[in-house]
DOROLO-65318 format. One line per 2 residues: number of its first residue (from 1); their letters; for each residue y, x, z of C-alpha. Coordinates in steps of 0.2 Angstrom, whole numbers, plus 5000, padded with zeros to 4 digits. Each point is the difference from the previous one (the first is absolute). Example, Ala and Ser with C-alpha at 12.3 -4.5 7.8 and 13.67 -1.06 7.14 Angstrom:
# DOROLO-65318
1	as	4978/5062/5039 ~ 5017/5006/4997 .
This chain:
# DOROLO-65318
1	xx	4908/4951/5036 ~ 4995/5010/5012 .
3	xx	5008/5016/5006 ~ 4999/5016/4990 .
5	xx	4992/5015/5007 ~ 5010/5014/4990 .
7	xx	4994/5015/4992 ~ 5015/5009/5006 .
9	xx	4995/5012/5014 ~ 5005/5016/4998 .
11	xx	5018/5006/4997 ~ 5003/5019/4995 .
13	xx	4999/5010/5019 ~ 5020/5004/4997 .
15	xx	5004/4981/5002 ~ 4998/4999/5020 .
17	xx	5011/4985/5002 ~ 5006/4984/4992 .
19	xx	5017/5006/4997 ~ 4992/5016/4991 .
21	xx	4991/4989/4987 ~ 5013/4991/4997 .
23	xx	5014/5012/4997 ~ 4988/5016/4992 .
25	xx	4995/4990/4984 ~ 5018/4989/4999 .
27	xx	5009/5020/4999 ~ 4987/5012/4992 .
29	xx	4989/4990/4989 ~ 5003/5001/4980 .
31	xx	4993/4989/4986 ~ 5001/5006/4984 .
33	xx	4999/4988/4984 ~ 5014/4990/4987 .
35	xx	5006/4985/5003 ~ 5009/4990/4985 .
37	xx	5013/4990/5005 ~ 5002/4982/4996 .
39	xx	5016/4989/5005 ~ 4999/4983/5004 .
41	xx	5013/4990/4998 ~ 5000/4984/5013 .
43	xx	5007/4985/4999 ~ 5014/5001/5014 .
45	xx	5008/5014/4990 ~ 4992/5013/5009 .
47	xx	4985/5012/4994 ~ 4985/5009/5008 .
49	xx	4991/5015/4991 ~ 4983/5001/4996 .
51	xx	4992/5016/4999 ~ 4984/5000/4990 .
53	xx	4984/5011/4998 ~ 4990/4991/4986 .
55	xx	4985/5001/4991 ~ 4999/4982/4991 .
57	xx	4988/4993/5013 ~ 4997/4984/5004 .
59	xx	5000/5005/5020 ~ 5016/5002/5010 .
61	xx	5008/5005/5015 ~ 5016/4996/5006 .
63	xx	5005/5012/5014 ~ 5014/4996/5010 .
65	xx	5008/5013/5012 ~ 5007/4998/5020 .
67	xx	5019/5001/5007 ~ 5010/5011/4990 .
69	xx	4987/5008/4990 ~ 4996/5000/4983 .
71	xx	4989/5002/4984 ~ 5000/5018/5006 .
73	xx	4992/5001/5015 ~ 4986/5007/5002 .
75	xx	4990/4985/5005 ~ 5008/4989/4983 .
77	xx	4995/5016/4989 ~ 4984/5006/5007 .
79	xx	4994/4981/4998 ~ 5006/4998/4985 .
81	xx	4994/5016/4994 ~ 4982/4995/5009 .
83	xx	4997/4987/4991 ~ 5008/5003/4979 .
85	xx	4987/5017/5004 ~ 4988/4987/5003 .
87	xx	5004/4990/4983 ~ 5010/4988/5008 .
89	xx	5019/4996/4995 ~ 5012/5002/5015 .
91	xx	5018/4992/5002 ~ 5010/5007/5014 .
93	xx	5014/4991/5001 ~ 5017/5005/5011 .
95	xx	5008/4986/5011 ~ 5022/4995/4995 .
97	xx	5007/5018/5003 ~ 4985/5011/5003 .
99	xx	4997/5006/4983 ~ 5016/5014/5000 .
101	xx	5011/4987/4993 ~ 5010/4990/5010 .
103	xx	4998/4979/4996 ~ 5014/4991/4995 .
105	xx	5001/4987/5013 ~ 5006/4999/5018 .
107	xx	4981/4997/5006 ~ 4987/5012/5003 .
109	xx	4982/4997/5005 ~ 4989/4994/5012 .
111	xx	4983/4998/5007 ~ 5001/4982/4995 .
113	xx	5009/5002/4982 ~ 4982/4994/4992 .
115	xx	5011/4992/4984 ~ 5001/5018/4996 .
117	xx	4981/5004/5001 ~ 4999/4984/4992 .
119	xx	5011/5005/4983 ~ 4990/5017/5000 .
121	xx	4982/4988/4999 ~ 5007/4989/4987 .
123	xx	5004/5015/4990 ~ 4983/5008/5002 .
125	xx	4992/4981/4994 ~ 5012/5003/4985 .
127	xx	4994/5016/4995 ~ 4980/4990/5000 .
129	xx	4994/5009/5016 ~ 4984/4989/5003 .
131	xx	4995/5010/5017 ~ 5014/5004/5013 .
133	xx	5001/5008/5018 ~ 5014/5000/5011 .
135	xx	5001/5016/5010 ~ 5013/5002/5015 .
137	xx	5002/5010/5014 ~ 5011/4998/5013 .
139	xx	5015/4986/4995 ~ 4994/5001/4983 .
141	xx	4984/4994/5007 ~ 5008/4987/5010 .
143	xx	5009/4993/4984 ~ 4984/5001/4991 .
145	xx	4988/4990/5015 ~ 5017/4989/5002 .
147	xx	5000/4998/4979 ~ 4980/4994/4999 .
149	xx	5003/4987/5016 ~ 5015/4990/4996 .
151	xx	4991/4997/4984 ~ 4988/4992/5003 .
153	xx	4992/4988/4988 ~ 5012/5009/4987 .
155	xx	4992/5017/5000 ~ 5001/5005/4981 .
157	xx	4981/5001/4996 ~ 5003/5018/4996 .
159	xx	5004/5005/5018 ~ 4983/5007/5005 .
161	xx	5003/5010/5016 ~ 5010/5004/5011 .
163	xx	5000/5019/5011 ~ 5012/5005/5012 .
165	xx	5004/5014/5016 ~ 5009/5002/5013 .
167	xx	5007/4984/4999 ~ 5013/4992/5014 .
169	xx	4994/4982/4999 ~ 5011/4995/5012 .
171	xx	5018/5010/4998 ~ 5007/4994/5017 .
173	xx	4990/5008/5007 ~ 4996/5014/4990 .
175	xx	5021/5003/4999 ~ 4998/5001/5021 .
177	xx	4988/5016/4998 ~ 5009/5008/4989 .
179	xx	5016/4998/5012 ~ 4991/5007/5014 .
181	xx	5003/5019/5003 ~ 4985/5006/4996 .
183	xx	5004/4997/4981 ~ 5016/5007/5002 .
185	xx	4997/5011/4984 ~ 4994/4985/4989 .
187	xx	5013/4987/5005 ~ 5015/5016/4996 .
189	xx	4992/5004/4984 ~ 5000/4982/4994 .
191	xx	5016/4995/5006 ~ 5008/5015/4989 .
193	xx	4992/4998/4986 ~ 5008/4981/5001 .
195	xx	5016/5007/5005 ~ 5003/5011/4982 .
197	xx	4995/4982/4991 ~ 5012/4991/5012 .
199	xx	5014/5010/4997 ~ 4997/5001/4981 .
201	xx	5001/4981/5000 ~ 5013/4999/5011 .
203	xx	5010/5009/4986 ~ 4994/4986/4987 .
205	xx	5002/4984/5010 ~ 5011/5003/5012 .
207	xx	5003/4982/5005 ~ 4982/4995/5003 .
209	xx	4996/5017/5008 ~ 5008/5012/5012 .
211	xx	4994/5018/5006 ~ 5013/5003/5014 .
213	xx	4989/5002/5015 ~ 4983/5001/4995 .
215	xx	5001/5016/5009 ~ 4998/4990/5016 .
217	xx	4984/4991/4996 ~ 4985/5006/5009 .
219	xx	4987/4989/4996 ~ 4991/4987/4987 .
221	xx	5006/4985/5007 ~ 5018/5006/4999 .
223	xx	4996/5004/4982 ~ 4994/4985/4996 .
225	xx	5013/4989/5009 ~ 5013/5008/4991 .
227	xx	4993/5003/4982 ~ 4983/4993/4996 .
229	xx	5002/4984/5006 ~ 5016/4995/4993 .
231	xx	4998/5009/4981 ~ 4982/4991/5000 .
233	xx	5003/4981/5007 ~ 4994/5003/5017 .
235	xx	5012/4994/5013 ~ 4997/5015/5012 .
237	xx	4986/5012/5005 ~ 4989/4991/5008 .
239	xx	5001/4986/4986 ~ 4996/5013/4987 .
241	xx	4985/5007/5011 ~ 4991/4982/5002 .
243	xx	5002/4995/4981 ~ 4998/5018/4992 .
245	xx	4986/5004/5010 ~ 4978/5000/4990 .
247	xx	4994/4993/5016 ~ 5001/4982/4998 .
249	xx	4993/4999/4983 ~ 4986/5011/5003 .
251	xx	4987/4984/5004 ~ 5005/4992/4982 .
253	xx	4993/5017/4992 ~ 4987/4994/4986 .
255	xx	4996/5015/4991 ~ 4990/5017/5008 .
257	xx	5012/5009/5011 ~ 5000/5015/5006 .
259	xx	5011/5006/5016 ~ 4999/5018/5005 .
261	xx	5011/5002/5017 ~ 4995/5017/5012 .
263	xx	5000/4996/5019 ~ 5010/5016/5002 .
265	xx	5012/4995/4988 ~ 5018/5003/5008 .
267	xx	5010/4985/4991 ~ 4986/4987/5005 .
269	xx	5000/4990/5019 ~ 4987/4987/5004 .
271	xx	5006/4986/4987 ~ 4997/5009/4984 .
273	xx	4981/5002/5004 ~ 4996/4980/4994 .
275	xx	4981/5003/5009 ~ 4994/4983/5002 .
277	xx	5007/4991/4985 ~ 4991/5015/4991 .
279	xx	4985/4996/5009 ~ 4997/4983/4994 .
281	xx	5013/5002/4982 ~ 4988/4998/4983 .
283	xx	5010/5012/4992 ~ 5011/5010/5012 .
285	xx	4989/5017/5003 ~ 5010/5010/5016 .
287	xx	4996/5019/5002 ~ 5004/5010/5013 .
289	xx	4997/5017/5001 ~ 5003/5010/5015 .
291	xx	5011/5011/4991 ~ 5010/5002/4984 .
293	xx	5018/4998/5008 ~ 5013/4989/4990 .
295	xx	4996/5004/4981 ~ 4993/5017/5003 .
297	xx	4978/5000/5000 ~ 5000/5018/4993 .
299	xx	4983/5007/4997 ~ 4993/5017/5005 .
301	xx	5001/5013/4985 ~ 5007/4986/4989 .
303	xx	5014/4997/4989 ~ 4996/4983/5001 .
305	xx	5004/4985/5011 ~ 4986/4990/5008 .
307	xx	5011/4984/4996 ~ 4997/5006/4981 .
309	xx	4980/5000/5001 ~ 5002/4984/5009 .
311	xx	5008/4989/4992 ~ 4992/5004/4984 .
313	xx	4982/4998/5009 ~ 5008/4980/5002 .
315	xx	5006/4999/4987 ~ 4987/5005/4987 .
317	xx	4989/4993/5009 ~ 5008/4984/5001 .
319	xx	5001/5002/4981 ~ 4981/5003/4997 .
321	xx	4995/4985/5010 ~ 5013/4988/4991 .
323	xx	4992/5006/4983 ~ 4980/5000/5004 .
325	xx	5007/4982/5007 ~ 5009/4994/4982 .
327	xx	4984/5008/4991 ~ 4990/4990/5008 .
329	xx	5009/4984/4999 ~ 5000/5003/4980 .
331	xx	4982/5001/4999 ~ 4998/4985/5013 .
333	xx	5008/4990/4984 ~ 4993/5007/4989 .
């Protein structure tokens, strides 16, 4: 498809810089609304929780969130809340420790781990969702493009869309920006929020994992050669960023899909801006606004996100043009 030409313009006057609409909305934006709390039990022994704002549609999103977030960001709630407003169910569902409770195995998470997005669809078909949207931003966005490609020919039917921001669809070398110095306070800020998990698992499996030293890693890569790769079945970093990465399966995409990545956007080099594969792609739609940062998109004199409005603006109207098609279908047989 050819490129997008955003409708995002115009961030509030405060937000002068990429890192400013980035950090602003992740600190000082609040969502209000309820979740209820489902936990899903999976079939390694471990278990994700599903947080639930239902209205007994047939229309579903499934929101997943980035690196060490949760169901309780602001982006995952402000979506969620978005769209149940807007008389759609919403699932935001947290990745294998991200939910406040600690997961009972050794492993983690991971950009690639789409056998958990997977358990969280099959549980959504369960519960007779008919109409469902996959929603990502940032490594929950490269889970969910990663998710749609690897599958396809086996899409379940139910699958419809696909919408996703910020999204590093190619971790090598989205892993090297964030190591430059320039994103000093991102790469700090993730690395001790990993650190407190870590140590906690350290304490539970001691022989499989070991905290002494972390204090000495400085980047991603040394992350990731010493924990992800080895709890997830990657033989080192650079293993783990070839076969965990959304890139390569963006050309098997068959359903609409949506890809929302700012130019500005202080995670994202050259590699995670897939131009011309977009450019000739049925169903891959690339958007680039000039602005937004990483996850940010704020709006002037707003409470809401400009992701929010967005996604639903695909969505639904994905939606309506899927129905007027079956309606007509039914009276072409009739």
């Amino acid at each position: 498809m050819p490129l997008i030409s955003s409708s995002y313009t115009t961030p509030p006057y405060y937000l002068f810089n990429s890192h400013a609409e980035t950090i602003v909305p992740s600190i000082f934006r609040t969502v209000e609304g309820t979740y209820v709390r489902e936990r899903l039990e999976l079939v390694d022994g471990d278990f994700l929780d599903l947080d639930w704002m239902r209205r007994n549609n047939k229309k579903l999103v499934i929101i997943s969130h980035g690196l060490e977030g949760s169901s309780e960001r602001h982006y995952s709630k402000g979506m969620a809340k978005y769209f149940y407003d807007r008389g759609w169910d919403a699932m935001a569902w947290n990745c294998r420790g991200c939910s406040g409770v600690m997961n009972r195995l050794p492993r983690f998470y991971h950009h690639g781990a789409t056998e958990d997005l997977a358990a969280v669809v099959d549980r959504a078909i369960q519960l007779k969702y008919e109409y469902i949207s996959l929603i990502g931003f940032s490594m929950g966005g490269s889970m969910s493009l990663k998710y749609v490609g690897e599958r396809k020919g086996i899409l379940p039917t139910q699958v419809k869309s696909a919408i996703t921001f910020s999204v590093p669809c190619n971790l090598k070398s989205s892993a090297t920006e964030l190591d430059k110095p320039s994103n000093w306070f991102y790469l700090t800020r993730f690395l001790k929020k990993l650190e407190k998990k870590i140590r906690v698992k350290s304490v539970l499996f001691p022989e499989q994992i070991s905290a002494t030293g972390f204090e000495k890693i400085k980047t991603f890569r040394e992350f990731d050669n010493r924990y992800t790769a080895p709890l997830h079945g990657f033989s080192d970093a650079d293993d783990f960023y070839i076969r965990a990465s959304s890139g390569p399966y963006l050309q098997s995409i068959e359903i609409p899909t949506l890809l929302v990545n700012a130019l500005n956007d202080p995670f994202l080099p050259d590699a995670c801006y897939p131009l011309e594969l977009a450019n000739k792609h049925p169903h891959l739609y690339l958007e680039t606004p000039a602005r937004g940062g990483h996850v940010g998109f704020s709006l002037p004199r707003s409470s809401e996100s400009w992701m929010e409005r967005r996604a639903y603006e695909f969505a639904e109207n994905l939606c309506a043009s899927l129905l007027m098609h079956a309606q007509s279908q039914d009276l072409s047989t009739k």
